[in-house]
C-alpha positions as a Markdown table, in Angstrom:
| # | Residue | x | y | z |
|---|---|---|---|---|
| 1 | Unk | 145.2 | 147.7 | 113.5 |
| 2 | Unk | 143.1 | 146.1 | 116.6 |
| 3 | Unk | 139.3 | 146.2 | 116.2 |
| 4 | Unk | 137.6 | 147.3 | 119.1 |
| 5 | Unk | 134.9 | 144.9 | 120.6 |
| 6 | Unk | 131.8 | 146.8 | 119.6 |
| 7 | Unk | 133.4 | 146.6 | 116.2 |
| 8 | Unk | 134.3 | 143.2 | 116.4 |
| 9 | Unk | 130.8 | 142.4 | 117.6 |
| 10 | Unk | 128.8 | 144.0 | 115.0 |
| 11 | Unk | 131.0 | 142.2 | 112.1 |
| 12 | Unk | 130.5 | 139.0 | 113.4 |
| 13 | Unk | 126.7 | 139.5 | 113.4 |
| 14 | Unk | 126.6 | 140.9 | 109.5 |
| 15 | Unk | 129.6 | 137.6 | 108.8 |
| 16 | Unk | 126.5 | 135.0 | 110.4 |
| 17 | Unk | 123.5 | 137.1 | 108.8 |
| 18 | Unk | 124.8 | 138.0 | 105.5 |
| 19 | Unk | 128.1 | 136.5 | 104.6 |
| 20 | Unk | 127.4 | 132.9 | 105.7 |
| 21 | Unk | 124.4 | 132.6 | 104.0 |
| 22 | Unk | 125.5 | 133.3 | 100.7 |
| 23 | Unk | 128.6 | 131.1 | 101.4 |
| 24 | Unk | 126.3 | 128.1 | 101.7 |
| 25 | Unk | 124.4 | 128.4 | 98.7 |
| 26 | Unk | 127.9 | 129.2 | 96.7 |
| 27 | Unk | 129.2 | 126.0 | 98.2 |
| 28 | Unk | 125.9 | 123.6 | 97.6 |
| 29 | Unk | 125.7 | 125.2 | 93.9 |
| 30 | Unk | 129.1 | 124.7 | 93.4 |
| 31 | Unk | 129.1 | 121.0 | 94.5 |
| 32 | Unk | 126.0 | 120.4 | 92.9 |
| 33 | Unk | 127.5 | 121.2 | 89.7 |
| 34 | Unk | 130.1 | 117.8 | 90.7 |
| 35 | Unk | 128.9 | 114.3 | 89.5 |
| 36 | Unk | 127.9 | 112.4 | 92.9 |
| 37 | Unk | 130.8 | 111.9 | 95.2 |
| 38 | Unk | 131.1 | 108.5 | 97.6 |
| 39 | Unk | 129.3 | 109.4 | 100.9 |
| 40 | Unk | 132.7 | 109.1 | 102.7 |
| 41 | Unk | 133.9 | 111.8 | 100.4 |
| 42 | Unk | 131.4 | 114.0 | 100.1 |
| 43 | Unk | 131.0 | 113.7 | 104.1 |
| 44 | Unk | 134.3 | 115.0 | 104.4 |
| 45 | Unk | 134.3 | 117.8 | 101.9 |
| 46 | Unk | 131.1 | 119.2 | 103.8 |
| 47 | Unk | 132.8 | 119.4 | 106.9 |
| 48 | Unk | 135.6 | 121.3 | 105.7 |
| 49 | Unk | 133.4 | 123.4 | 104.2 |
| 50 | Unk | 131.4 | 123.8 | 107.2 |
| 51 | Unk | 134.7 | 124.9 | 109.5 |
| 52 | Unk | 136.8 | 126.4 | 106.6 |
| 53 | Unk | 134.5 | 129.1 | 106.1 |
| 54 | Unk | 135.1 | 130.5 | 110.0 |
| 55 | Unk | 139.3 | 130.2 | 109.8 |
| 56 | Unk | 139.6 | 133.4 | 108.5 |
| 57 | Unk | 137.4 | 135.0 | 110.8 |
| 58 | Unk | 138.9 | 133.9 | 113.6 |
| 59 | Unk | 140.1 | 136.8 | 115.2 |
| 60 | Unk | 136.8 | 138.7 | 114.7 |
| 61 | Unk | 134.6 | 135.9 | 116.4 |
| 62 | Unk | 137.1 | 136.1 | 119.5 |
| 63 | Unk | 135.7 | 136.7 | 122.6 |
| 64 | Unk | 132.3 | 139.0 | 121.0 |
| 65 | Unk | 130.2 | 136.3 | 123.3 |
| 66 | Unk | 131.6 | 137.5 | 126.2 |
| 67 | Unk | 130.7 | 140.8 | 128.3 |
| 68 | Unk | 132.0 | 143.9 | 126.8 |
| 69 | Unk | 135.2 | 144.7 | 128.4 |
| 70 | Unk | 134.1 | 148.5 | 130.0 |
| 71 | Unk | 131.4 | 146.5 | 131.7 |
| 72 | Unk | 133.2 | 145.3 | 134.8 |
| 73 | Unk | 132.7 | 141.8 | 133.7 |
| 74 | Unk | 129.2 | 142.0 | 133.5 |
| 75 | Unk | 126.9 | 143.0 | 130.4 |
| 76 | Unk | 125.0 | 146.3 | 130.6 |
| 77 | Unk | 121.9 | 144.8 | 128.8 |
| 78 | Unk | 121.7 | 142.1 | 131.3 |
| 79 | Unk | 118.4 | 142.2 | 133.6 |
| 80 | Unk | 119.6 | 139.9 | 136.1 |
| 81 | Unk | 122.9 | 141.6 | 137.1 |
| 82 | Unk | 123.1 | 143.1 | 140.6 |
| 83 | Unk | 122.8 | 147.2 | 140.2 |
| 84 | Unk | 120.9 | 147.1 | 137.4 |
């Protein structure tokens, strides 16, 4: 089942506002709770943290930045388009 792009939209704003908040402090509690890693190592698992949590939204975050699709190619909310 496709989501539409309003739907699509509107999940990706409550996955940034909600969801990835509490996924940072679970991950920074969680590796607080570790024994100091090497810098080199603890570098790296912070990245993968920092793009892992995104993978499996993937197909949610896909294309909500651009104009809604019934638009014409131009968004509706958008002073500066011509005819508005």
């Amino acid at each position: 089942m496709a989501l539409s792009w309003k739907t699509r939209r509107r999940l990706s704003l409550v996955l940034l506002l909600v969801w990835l908040p509490i996924y940072v402090v679970v991950a920074v509690s969680l590796l607080g709770t570790i024994d100091r890693l090497p810098r080199g190592l603890e570098l790296v698992v912070y990245v993968v943290l920092g793009i892992g949590w995104a993978l499996p939204f993937r197909a949610v975050f896909r294309g909500v930045g651009r104009a809604a699709p019934d638009t014409g190619g131009r968004d509706k909310k958008d002073p500066g388009a011509p005819g508005s």
